[in-house]
N, C-alpha and C positions, 0 to 999 in steps of 0.2 A: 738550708742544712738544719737549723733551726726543727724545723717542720717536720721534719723527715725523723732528726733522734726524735723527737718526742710523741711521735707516732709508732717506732720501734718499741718504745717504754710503755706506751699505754696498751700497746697488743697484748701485753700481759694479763690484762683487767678481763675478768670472766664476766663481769656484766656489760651488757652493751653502753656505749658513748655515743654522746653526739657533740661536734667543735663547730665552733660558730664566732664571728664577729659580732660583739653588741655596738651599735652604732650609739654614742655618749654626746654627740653634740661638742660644739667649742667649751667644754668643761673645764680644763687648761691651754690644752692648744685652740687651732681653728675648728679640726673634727675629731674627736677623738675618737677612737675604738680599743674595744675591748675584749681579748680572745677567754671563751669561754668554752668549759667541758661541760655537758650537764647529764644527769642519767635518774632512771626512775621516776621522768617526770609523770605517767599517769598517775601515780599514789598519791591519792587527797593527804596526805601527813604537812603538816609544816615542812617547808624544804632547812636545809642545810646551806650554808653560802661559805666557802673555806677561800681564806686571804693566808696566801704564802710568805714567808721573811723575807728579806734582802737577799738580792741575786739570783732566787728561786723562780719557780712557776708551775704550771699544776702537774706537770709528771711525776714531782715528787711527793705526790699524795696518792704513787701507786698501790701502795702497801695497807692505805687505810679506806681507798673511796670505795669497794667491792661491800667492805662490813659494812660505812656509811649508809651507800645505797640500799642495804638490803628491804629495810621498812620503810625509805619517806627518799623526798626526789633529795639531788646533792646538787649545787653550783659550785665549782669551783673555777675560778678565775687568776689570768694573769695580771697581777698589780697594776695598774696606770704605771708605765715607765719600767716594766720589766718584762721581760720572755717578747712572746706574741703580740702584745699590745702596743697601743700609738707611745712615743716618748718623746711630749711633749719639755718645751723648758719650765719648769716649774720655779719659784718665786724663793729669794734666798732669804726669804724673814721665816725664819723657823714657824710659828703660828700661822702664818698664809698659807707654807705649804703643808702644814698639817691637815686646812681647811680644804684644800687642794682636793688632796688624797679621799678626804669625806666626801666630797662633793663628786668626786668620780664613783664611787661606791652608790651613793645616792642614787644619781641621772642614772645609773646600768640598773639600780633596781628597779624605778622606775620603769626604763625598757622595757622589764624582764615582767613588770607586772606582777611582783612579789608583793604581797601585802606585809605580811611579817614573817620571820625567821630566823632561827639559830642561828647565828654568827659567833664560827669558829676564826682563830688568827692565831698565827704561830710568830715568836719574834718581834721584829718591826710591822708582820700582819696582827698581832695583839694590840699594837699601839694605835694601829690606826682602827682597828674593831671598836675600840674602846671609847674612840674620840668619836666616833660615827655614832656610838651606842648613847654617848653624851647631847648629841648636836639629836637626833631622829629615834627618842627612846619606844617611841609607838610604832618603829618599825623591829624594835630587836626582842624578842621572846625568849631570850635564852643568850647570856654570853658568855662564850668557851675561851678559856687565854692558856696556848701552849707556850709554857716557858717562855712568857712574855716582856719584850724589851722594853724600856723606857720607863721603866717604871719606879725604881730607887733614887732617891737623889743622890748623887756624887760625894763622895766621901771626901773629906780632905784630905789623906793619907790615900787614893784612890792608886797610887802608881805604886804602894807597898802590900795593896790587901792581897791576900796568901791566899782567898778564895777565885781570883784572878790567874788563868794559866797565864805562866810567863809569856807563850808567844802573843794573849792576846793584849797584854800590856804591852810587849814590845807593837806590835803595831799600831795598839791606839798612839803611841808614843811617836815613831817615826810618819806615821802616813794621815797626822791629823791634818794637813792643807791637802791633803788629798783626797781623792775620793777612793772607799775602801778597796777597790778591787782594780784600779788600775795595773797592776801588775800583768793581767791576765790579757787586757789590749796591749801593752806594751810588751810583751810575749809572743803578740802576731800570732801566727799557725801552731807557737809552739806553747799557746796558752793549756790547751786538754794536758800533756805534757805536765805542765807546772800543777794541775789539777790531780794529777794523778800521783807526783811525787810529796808534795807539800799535803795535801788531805787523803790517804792511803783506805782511813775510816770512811770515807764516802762510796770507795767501791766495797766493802767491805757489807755495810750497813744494810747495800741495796743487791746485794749477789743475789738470796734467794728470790728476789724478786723479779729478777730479769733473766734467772737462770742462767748464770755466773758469766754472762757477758761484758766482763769487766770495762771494755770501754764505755757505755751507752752512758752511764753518768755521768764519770768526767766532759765527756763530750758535751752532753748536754747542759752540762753547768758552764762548760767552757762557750757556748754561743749562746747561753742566757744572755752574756756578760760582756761578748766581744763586739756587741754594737756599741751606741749611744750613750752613757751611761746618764739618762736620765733619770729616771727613778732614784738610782743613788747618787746620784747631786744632790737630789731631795733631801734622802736618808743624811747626806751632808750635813745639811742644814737645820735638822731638828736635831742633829746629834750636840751635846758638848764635848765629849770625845767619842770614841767606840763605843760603848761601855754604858752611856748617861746620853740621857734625853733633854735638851737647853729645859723643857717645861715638862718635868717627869708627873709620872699618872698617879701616884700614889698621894696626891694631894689632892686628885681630882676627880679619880672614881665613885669615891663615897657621895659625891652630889647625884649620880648616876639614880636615876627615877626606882623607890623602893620597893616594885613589885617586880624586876627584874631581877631574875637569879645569876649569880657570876661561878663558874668554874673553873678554877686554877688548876693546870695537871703542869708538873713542875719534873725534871731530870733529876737525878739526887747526885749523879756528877756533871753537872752544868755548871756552868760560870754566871748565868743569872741569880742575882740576889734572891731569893723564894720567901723573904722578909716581906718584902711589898706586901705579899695575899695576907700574911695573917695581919698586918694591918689596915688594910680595907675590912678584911672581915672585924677586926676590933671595931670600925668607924662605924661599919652599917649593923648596928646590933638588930635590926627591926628587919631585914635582908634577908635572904636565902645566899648566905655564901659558901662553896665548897672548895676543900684544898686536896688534893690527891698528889701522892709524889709517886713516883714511879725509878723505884731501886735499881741501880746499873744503867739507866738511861742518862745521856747528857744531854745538852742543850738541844738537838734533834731527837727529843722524844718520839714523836709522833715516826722517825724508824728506828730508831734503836730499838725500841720495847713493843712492835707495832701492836702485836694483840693485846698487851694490855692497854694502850693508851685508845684502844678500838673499842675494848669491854666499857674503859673508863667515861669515853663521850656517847659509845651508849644510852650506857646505863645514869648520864649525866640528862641526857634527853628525853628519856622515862621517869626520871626524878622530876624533871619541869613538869611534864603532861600531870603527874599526880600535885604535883604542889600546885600546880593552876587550878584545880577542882578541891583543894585545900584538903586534901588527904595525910595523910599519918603516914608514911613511909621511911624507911632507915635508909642513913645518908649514901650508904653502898648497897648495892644491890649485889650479892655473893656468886648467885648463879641463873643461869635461863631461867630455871623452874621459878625463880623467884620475880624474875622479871617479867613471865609470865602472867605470877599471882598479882603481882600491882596492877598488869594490865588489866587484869579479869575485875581488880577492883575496883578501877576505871571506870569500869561499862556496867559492871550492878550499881555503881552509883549515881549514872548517867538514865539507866532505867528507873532509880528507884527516885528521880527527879520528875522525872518524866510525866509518871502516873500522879504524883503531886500537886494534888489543884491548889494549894495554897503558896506555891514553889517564892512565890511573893516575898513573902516572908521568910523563904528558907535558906537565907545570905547569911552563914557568920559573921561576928565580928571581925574574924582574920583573912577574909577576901582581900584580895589587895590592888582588883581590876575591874575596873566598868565593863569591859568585855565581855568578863565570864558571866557579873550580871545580868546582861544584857543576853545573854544565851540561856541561864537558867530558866529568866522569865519569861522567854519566849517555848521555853520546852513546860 
């Protein structure tokens, strides 16, 4: 059933798909696997790798992988222990299974024969982007964090903050020895039901997308969910409540290798703190960090606001290619025509290397990768 909504949901996507199992080896379990969408793979561009939040899986990145794919290939996957993929038991020491989560990300890139790549994460997919991007920084070229969990440390007053929707404090509150979404297996048949009356904005968010067939998401959220819930036993486990990660990222990013650029695109009505970015960005002063908020979006940015959170990782991903060649560029890119002219600015500077026989020498001070050198000198 599984299979079937989210084959409904992807019919939508004007670019061609291809779904696959990535075979991950005993990574958590004995064999793990890993259900995969991939598109645009001829385009030599750096590919894109998108990790979904809690509960999720890749249909709901129908809205954004059509603009993703346009220039460079896209992987998106279903998390270790969510949608399509093996759900293994993973390990209740918060840090193991964080290492867990990394290490399944890993072995599938592996697989997949990625050498490096934009890694986008939404959520609890931010958090573990982030620790992957920590633990394998020469595989990540770019790291995109949608409204990213885990990242604030817990407040003490955490059960009164006024930036916290009541219902989501009520449930960190009643369902913390639970695992979050129990409700929806203890619902049986009648979980789609509970999905459709309890989150209304879910069908709402994704109508123009499916061409106002209002069942196909709750449905599909509703047997994301109604297996196993392994993945979120996981989610369990790094949590300190709902809300707080037992070892939040915002103490931990800033070690993060300093020629990695970070992008923060943030909901301006979410319940994620959007405090964390600006301080990482405070910590890495010597960084490339960017923050973009994106107005009337909540915590699912990435469909509330979909074009612009589409323009934002963009034009976020045009920003890398020119700061990797240590170009001059503004931190938003306004329109095509401009994104355009960065590219074009790209390739005269890529010629005008080229023809340089003393290219040797031609490494600023503000390079910030053996890579690039290692390409100059070769051109």
């Amino acid at each position: 059933m599984l299979r079937a909504v989210e084959k409904k949901i992807l019919s939508f996507l004007k670019t061609p798909y291809r779904g696959f199992f990535v075979d991950i080896g005993p990574a958590v379990g004995e064999a793990d696997k890993i259900w995969t969408i991939s598109m645009n793979t001829d385009s030599k561009e750096e590919p894109m790798v998108l990790l979904h939040g809690l509960g999720a899986g890749v249909a709901l990145w129908v809205m954004n992988l059509d603009s993703f794919a346009k220039d460079r290939p896209v992987y998106a996957m279903d998390v270790l222990g969510f949608g399509r993929s093996s759900r293994p038991t993973f390990s209740n020491d918060a840090l193991i299974c964080e290492k867990q989560f990394v290490k399944s990300v890993e072995e599938w890139r592996r697989e997949m024969n990625i050498n490096k790549m934009v890694l986008l994460g939404h959520s609890m997919g931010g958090f573990i982007a982030s620790s992957y991007a920590l633990s394998y920084p020469e595989r990540v070229s770019h790291l995109i964090l949608a409204d990213p969990w885990g990242f604030p440390e817990k407040p003490a007053d955490s059960n009164t903050t006024r930036q916290i929707p009541l219902w989501v404090r009520a449930l960190a509150y009643a369902l913390t020895p639970l695992n979050p979404l129990w409700a929806l297996r203890a619902a049986g048949p009648f979980g789609q039901w509970i999905v459709q009356k309890t989150r209304p904005d879910i069908t709402r968010k994704f109508a123009s997308a499916v061409e106002d067939n209002t069942k196909l998401l709750p449905q599909y959220i509703h047997q994301c969910n109604a297996q196993t819930p392994s993945g979120e036993s996981a989610f369990h486990a790094m949590m300190a409540s709902f809300g707080w990660a037992k070892y939040p990222m915002v103490h931990r990013l800033k070690d993060l290798r300093a020629d990695i650029p970070i992008t923060f695109i943030y909901g301006s009505r979410s319940w994620i703190d959007s405090s964390s970015g600006e301080k990482i960005k405070a910590q890495r002063v010597d960084s490339k960090v960017d923050i973009k908020m994106v107005n009337g979006a909540g915590h699912h940015v990435y469909a509330d606001k979909p074009d612009i959170f589409n323009r934002y990782v963009n034009e976020a991903c045009e920003l890398y290619k020119a700061y990797a060649t240590n170009l001059n560029v503004r931190d938003t890119t306004e329109s095509d025509e401009e994104i355009n002219d960065a590219t074009l600015q790209v390739e005269t500077q890529q010629k005008a290397e080229h023809k340089d026989q003393n290219s040797e020498h031609a490494l600023s001070e503000g390079q910030h990768t053996e890579e690039v050198a290692t390409d100059l000198k070769q051109q």
